[in-house]
C-alpha positions as CSV (number, residue, x, y, z in Angstrom):
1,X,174.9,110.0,3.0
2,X,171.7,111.2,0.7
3,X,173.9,115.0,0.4
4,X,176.9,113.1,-0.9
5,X,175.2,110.7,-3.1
6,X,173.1,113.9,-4.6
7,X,176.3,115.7,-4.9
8,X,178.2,112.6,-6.7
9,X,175.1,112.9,-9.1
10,X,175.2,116.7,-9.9
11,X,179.3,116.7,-10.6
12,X,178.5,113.6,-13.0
13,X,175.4,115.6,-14.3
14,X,178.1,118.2,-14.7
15,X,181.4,116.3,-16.1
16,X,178.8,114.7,-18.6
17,X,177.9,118.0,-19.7
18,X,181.0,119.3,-20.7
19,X,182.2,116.6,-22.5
20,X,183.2,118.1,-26.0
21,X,180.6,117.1,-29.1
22,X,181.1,113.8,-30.7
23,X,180.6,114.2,-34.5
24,X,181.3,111.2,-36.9
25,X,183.2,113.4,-39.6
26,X,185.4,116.6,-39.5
27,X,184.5,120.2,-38.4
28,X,181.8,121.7,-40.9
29,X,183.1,124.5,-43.1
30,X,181.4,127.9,-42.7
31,X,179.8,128.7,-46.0
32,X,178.8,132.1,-44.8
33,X,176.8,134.4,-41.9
34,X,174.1,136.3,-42.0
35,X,172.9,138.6,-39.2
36,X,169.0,138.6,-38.5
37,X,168.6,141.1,-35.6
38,X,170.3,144.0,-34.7
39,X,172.1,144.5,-31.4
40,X,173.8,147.6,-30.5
41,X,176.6,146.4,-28.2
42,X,177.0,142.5,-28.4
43,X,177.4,140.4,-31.5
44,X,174.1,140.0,-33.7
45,X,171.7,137.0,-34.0
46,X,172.8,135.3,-37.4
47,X,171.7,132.4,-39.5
48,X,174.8,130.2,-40.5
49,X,175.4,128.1,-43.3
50,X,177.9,124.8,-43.2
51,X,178.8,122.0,-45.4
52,X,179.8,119.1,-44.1
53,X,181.0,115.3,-46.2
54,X,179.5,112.6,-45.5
55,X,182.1,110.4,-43.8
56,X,181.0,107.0,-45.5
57,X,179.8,108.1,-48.6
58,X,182.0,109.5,-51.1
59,X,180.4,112.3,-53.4
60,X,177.5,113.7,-51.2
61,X,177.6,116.7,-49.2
62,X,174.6,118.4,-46.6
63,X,174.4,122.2,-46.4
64,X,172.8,123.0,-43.3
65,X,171.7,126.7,-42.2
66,X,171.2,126.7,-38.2
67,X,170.4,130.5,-36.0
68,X,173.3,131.6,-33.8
69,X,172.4,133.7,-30.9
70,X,174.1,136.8,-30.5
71,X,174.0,139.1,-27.5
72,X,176.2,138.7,-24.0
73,X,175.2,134.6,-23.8
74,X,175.7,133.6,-27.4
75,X,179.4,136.0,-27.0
76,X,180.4,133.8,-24.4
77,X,179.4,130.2,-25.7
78,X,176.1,130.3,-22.8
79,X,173.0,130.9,-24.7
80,X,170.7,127.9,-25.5
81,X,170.5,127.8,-29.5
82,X,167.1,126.8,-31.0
83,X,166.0,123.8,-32.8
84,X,165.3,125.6,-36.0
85,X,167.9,123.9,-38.4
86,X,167.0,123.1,-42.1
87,X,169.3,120.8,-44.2
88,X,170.0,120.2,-48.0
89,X,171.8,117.2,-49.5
90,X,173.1,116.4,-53.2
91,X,175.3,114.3,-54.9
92,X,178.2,116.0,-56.2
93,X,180.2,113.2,-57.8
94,X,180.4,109.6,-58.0
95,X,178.9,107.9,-55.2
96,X,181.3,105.3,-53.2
97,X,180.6,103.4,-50.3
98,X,184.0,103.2,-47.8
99,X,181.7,100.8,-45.5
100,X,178.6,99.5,-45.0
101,X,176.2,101.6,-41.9
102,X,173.1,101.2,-40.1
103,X,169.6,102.7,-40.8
104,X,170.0,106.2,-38.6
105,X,173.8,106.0,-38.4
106,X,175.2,109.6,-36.9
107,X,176.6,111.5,-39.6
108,X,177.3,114.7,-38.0
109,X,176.5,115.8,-34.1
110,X,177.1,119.3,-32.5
111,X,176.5,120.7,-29.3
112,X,173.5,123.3,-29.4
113,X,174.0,124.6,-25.3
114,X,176.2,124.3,-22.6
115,X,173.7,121.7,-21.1
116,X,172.5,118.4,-22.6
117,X,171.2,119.2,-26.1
118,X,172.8,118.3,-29.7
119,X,172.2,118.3,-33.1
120,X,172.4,115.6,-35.7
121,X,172.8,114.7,-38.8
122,X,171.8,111.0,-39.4
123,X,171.5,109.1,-42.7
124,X,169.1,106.1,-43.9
125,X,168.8,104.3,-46.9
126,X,165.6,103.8,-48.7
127,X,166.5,100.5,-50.5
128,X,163.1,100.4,-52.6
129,X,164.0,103.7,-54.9
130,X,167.8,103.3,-54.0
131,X,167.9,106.9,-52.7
132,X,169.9,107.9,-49.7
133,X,167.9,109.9,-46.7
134,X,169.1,112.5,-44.2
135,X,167.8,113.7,-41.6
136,X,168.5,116.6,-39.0
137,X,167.4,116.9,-35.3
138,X,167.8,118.4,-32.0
139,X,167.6,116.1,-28.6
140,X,167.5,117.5,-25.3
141,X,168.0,115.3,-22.3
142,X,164.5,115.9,-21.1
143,X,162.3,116.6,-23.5
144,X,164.1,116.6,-27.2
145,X,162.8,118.2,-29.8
146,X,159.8,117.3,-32.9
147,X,161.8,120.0,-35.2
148,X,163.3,118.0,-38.0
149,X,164.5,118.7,-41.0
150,X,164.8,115.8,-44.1
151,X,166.8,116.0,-47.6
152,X,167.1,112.3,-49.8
153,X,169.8,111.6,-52.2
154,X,169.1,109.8,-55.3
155,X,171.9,107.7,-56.5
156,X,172.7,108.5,-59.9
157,X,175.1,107.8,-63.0
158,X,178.2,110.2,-62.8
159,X,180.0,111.4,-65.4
160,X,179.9,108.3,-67.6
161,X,180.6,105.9,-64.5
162,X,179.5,102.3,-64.9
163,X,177.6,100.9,-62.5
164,X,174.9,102.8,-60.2
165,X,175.7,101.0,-56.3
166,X,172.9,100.3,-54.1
167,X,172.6,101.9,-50.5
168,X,170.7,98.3,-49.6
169,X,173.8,96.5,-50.3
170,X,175.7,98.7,-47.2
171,X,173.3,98.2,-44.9
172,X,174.5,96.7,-41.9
């Protein structure tokens, strides 16, 4: 009974595991690749830039750069991909609101190995200076990650729009 109750537990470890990445808005675009090491017969390490919208916020984007492992595991989607992500945000039009969210509401989330770690976007308002807040992390199943990366948002006039909104007045 304990082999087929261990068994149950590693195929649901497994199915678990290869269920496809959730992200809250589209694909990210590939800005563009650079390679950072040298390998004769595989692919290269790179670094990798992406853009991404933010799905509830009209006229901000995040630029993220993020390594990708070359070699025979990162050719064939097995290698572990590190933590090291940085991330940019700006306002790059009017800012609109499509709904109100939550303080550390998912903005973008991406598998980072085959097995139990992701990266995220989230996004927080800082009511007091009315600037918007982003945030970018890796979490592993175990033992997660401290690397973080933050970029804020101030909420400014665009292009002779009238009124400024306030972030507090979308929080859920």
């Amino acid at each position: 009974m304990l082999t087929l109750l261990r068994s149950a537990g590693a195929a649901l470890v497994i199915l678990l595991a290869l269920q496809p990445a959730r992200a809250e808005s589209l694909d990210p675009d590939l800005i563009f690749r650079k390679s950072t090491t040298f390998k004769l017969l595989t692919p290269n390490d790179k670094l990798a830039v992406y853009g991404i919208d933010d799905p509830v916020v009209d006229g901000v984007a995040c630029h993220y750069t993020t390594p990708e492992k070359g070699g025979v595991t990162g050719a064939l989607g097995l290698a572990e991909q590190t933590s090291d992500i940085s991330l940019a945000c700006r306002q790059y039009g009017p800012i609109k609101f499509r709904d109100k969210f939550s303080q550390g509401d998912v903005v973008f989330s991406e598998k980072r190995s085959v097995f139990f770690k992701r990266m995220q976007i989230v996004r927080g308002c800082d009511p007091k200076r009315n600037i918007l807040v982003y945030m970018t992390y890796s979490d592993k199943l175990v033992e997660g990650s401290p690397k973080n990366s933050t970029s804020s948002v101030p909420i400014q006039p665009w292009g002779g729009v009238g009124d400024i909104p306030k972030c507090s007045d979308y929080l859920r």
